[in-house]
Backbone as JSON Lines, residues from 0, in Angstrom:
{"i":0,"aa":"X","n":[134.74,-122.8,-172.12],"ca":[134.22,-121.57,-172.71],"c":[134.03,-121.82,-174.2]}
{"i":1,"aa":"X","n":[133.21,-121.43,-174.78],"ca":[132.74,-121.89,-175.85],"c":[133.37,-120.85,-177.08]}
{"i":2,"aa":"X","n":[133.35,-119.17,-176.57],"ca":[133.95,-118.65,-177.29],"c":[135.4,-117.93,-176.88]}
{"i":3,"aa":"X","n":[136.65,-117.44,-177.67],"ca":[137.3,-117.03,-177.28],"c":[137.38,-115.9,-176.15]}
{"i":4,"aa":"X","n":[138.2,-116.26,-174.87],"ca":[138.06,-114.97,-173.24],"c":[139.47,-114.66,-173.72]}
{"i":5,"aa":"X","n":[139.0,-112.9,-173.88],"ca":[140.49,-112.03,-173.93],"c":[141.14,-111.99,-172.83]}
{"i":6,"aa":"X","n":[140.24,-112.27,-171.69],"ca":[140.48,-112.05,-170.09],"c":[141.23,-113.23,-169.61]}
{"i":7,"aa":"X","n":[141.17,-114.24,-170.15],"ca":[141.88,-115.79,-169.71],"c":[143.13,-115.79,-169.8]}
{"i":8,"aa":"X","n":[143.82,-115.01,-170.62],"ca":[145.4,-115.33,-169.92],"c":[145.78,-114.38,-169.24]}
{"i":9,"aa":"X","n":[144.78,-113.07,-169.11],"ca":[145.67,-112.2,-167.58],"c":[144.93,-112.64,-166.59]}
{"i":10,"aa":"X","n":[144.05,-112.94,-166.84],"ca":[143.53,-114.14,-165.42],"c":[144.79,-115.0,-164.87]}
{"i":11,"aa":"X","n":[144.8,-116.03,-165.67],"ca":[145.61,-117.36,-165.28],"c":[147.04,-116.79,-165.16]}
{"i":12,"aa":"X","n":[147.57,-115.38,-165.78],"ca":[149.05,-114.94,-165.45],"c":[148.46,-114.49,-163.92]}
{"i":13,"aa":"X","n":[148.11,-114.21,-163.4],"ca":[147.28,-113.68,-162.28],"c":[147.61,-114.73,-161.18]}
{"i":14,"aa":"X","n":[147.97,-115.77,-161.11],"ca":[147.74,-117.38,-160.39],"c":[148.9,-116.94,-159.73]}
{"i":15,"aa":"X","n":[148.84,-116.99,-158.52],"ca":[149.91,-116.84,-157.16],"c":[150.1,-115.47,-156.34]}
{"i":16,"aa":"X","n":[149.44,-114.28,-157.53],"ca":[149.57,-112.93,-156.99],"c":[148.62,-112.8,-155.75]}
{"i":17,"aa":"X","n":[149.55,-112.02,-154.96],"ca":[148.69,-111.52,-153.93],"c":[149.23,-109.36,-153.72]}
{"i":18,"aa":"X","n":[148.38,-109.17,-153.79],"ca":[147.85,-107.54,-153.5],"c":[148.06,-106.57,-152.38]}
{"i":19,"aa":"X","n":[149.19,-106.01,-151.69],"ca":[148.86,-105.61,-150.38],"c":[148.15,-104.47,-151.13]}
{"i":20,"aa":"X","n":[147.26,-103.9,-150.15],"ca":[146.5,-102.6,-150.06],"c":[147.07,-101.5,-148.87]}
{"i":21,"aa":"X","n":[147.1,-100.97,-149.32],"ca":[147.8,-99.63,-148.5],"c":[146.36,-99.39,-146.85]}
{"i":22,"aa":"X","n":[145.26,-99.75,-146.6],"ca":[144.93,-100.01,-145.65],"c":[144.84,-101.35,-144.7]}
{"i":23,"aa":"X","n":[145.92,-102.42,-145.29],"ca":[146.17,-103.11,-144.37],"c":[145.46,-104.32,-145.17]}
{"i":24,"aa":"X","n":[144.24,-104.56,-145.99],"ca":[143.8,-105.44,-146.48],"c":[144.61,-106.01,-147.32]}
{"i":25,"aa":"X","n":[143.97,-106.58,-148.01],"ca":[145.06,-107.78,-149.48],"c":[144.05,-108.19,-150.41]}
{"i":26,"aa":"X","n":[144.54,-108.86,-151.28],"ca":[143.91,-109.45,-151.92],"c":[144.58,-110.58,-153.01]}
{"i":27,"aa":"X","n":[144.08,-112.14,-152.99],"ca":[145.25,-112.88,-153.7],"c":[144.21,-113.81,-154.72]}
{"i":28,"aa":"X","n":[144.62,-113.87,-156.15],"ca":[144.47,-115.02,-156.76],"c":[144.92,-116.51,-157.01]}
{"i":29,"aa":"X","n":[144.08,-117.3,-157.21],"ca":[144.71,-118.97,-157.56],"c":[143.7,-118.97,-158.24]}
{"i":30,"aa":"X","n":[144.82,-119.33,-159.44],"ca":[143.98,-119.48,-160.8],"c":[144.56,-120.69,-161.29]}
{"i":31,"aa":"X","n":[143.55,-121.84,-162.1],"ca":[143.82,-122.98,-162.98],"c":[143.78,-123.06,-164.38]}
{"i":32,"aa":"X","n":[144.18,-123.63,-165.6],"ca":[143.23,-124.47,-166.4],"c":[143.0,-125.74,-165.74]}
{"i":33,"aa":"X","n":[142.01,-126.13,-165.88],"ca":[141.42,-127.37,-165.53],"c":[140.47,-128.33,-166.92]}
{"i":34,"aa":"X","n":[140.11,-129.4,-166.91],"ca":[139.76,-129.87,-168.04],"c":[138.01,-129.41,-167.77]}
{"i":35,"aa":"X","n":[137.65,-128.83,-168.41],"ca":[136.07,-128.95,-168.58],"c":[135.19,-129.9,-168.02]}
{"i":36,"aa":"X","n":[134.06,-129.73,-167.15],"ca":[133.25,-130.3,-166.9],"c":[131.82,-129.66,-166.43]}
{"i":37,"aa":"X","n":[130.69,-130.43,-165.75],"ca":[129.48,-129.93,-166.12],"c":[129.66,-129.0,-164.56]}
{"i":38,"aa":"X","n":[130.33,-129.29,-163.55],"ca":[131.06,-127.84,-162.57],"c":[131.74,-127.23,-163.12]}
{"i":39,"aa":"X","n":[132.87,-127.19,-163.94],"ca":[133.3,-126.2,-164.07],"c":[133.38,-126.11,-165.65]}
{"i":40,"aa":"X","n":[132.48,-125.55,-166.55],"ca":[132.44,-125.98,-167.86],"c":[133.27,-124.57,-168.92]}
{"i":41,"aa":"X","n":[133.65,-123.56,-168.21],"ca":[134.22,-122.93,-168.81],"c":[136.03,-123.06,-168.57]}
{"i":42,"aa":"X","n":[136.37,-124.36,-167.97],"ca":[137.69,-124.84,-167.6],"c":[138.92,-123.91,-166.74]}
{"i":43,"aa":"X","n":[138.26,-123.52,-166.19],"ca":[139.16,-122.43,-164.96],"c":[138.86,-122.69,-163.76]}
{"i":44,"aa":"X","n":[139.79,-123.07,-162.73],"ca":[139.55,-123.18,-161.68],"c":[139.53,-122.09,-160.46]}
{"i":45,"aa":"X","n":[139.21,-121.3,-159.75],"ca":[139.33,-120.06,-159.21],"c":[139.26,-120.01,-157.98]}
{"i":46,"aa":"X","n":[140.29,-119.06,-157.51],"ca":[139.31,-118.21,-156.54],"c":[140.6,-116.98,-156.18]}
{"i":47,"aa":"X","n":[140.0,-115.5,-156.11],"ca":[139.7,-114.38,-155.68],"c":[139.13,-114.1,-154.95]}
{"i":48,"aa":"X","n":[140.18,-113.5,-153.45],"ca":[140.1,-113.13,-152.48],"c":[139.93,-112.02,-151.93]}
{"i":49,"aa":"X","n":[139.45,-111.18,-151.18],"ca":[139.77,-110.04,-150.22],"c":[139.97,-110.42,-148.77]}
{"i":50,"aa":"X","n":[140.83,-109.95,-147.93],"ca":[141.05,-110.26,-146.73],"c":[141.18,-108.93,-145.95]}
{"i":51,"aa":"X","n":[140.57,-108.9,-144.86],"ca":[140.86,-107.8,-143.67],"c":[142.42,-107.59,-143.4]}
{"i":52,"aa":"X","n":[142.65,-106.97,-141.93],"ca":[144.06,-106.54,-141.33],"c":[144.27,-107.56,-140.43]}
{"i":53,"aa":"X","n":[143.24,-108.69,-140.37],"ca":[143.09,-109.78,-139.38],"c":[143.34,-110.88,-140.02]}
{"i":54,"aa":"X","n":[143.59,-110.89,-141.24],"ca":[143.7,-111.94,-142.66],"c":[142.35,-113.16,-142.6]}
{"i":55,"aa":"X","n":[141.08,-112.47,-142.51],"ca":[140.09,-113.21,-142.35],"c":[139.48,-112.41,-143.84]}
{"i":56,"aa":"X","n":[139.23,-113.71,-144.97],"ca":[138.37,-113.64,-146.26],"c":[137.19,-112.6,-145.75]}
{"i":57,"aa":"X","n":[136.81,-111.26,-146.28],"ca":[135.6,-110.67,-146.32],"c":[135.4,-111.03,-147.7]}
{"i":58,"aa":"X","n":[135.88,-111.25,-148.75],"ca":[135.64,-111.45,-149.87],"c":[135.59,-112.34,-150.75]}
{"i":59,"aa":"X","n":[135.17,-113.77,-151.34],"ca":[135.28,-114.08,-152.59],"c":[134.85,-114.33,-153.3]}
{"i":60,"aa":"X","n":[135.62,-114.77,-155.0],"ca":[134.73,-115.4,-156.03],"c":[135.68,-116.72,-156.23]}
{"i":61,"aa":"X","n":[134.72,-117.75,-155.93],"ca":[135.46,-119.26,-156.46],"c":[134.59,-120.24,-156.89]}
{"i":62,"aa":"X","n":[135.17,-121.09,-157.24],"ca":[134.3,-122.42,-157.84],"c":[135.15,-123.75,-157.25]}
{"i":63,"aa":"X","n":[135.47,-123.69,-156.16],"ca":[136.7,-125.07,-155.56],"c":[135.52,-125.74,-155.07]}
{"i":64,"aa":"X","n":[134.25,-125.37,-155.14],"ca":[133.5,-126.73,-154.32],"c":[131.91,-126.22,-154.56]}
{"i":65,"aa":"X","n":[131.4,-127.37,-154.45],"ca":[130.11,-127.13,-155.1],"c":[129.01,-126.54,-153.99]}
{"i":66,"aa":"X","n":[128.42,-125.65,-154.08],"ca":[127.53,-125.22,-152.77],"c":[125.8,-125.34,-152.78]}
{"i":67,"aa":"X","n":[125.12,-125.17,-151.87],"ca":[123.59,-125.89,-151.69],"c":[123.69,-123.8,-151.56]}
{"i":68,"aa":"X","n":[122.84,-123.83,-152.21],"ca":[122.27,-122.23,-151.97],"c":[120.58,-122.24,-151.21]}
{"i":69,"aa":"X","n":[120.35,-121.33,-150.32],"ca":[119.41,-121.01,-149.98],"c":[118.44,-120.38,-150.53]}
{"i":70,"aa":"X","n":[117.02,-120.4,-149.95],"ca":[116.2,-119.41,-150.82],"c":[115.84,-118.91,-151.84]}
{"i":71,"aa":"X","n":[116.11,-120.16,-153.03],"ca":[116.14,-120.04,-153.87],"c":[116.34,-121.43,-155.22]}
{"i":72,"aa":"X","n":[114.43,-121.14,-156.0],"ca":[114.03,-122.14,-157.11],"c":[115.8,-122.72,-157.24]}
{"i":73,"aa":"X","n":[116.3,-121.73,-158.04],"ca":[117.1,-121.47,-158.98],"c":[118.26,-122.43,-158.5]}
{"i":74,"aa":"X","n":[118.87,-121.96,-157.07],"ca":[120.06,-122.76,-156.52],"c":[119.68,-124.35,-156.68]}
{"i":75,"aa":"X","n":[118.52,-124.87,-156.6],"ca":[118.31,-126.07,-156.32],"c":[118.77,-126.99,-157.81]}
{"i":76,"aa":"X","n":[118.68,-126.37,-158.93],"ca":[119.32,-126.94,-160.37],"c":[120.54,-126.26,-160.55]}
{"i":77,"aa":"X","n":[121.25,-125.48,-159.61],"ca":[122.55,-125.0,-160.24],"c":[123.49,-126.33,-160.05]}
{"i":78,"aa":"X","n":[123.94,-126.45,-161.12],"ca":[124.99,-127.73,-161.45],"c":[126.38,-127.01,-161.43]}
{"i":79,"aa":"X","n":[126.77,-125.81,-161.98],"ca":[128.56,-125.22,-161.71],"c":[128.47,-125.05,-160.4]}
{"i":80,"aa":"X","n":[129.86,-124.63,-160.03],"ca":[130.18,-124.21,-158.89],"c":[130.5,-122.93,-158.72]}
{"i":81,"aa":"X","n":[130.59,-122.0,-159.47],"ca":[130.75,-120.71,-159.23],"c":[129.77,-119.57,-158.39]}
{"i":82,"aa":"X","n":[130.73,-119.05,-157.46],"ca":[129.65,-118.47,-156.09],"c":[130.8,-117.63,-155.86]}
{"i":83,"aa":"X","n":[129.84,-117.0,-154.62],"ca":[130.21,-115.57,-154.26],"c":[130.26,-115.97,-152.76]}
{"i":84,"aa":"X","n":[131.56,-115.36,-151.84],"ca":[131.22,-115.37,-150.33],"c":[131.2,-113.86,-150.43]}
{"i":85,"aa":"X","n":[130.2,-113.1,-149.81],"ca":[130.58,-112.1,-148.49],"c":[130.6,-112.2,-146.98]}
{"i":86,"aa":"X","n":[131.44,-112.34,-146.92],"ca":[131.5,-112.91,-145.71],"c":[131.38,-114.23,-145.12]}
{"i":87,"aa":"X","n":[130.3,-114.43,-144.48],"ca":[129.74,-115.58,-144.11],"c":[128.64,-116.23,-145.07]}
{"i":88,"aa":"X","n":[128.06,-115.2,-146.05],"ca":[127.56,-115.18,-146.44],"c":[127.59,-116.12,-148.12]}
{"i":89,"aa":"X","n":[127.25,-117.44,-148.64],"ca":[127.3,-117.84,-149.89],"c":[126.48,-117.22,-150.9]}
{"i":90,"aa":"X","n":[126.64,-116.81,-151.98],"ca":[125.87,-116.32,-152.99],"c":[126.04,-116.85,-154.25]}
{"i":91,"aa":"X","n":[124.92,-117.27,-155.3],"ca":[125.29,-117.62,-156.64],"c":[125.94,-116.57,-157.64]}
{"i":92,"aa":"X","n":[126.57,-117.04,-158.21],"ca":[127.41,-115.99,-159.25],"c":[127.96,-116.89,-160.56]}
{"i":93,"aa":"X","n":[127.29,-116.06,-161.82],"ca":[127.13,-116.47,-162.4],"c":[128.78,-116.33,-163.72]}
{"i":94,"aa":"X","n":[129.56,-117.44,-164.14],"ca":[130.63,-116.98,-164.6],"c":[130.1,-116.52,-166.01]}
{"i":95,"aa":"X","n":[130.4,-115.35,-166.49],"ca":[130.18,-115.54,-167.91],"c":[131.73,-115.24,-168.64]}
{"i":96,"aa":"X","n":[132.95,-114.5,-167.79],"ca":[133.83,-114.84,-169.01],"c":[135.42,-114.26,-167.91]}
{"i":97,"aa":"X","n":[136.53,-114.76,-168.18],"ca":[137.69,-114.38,-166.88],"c":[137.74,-112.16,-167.02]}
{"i":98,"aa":"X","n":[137.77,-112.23,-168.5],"ca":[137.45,-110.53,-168.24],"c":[136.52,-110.01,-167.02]}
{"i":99,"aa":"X","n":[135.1,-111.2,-167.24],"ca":[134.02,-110.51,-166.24],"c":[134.25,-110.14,-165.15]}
{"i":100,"aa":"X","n":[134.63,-111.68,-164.78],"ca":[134.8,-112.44,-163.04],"c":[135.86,-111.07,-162.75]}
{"i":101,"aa":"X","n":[137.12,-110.62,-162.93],"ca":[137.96,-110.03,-162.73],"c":[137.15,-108.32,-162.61]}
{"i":102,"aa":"X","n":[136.89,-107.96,-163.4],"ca":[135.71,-106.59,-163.07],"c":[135.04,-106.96,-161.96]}
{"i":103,"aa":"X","n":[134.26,-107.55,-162.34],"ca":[133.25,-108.14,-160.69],"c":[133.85,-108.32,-159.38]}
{"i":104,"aa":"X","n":[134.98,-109.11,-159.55],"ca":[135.76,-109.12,-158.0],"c":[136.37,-107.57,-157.92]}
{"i":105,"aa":"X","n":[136.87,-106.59,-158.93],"ca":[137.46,-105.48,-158.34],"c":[136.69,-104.13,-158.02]}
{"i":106,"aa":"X","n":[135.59,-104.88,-158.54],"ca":[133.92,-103.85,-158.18],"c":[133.24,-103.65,-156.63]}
{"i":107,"aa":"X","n":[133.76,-105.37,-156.26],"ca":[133.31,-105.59,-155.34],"c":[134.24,-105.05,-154.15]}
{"i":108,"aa":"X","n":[135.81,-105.34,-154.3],"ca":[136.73,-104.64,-153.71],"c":[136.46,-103.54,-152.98]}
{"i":109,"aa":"X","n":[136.34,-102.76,-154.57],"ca":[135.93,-101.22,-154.23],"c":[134.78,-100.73,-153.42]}
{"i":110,"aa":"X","n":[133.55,-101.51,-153.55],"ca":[132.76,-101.1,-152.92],"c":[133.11,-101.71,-151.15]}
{"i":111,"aa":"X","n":[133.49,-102.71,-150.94],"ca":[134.44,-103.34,-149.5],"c":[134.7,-102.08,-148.96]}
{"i":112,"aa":"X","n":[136.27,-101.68,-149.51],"ca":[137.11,-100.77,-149.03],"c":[136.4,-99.57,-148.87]}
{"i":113,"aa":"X","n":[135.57,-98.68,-149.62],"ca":[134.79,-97.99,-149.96],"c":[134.12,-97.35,-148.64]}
{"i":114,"aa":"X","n":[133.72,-98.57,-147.73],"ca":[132.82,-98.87,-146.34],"c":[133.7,-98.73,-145.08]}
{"i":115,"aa":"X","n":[135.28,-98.89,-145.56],"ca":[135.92,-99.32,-144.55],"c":[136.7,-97.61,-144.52]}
């Protein structure tokens, strides 16, 4: 990260928590520092979860592995690894800062549970 993330150390204090939800879902972080590179260039390693009552991921945001995106100019030069599952589903997602990522995954939560 190039400039100071206010969000990076309640992120990384964040690393091992897991969430019960009062309808049976969850939700758990694993968080890193990691050394910088052209995958992961803002040096955090991630991933943020949501899980059903079946403990099957409906939800995440991670960067543990690099993905081929579909349908899209754009995926074909993405060099990080940061993506989105819904579901079965891979999506690009773009990190811009641990404050963000953390709004974004509890946005997404909400709108999950929201349905359920």
């Amino acid at each position: 990260m190039t400039e100071f993330d206010s969000g990076l150390e309640t992120l990384l204090e964040l690393d091992g928590e897991v969430f019960p939800m009062d309808n049976g879902y969850w939700t758990k972080f694993d968080v890193h520092k990691v050394n910088p590179s052209k995958e992961i260039p803002h040096g955090v390693k991630y991933s943020l979860t949501l899980h059903n009552r079946q403990n099957q991921r409906v939800l995440g945001f991670d960067n543990a592995h690099g993905v081929k995106l579909k349908k899209s100019r754009y995926a074909a030069k993405k060099i990080t690894w940061d993506h989105k599952h819904l579901e079965n589903i891979v999506m690009d997602y773009e990190f811009e800062s641990a404050a963000q990522l953390m709004e974004d995954f509890w946005l997404e939560v909400d709108k999950i549970l929201g349905d359920n």
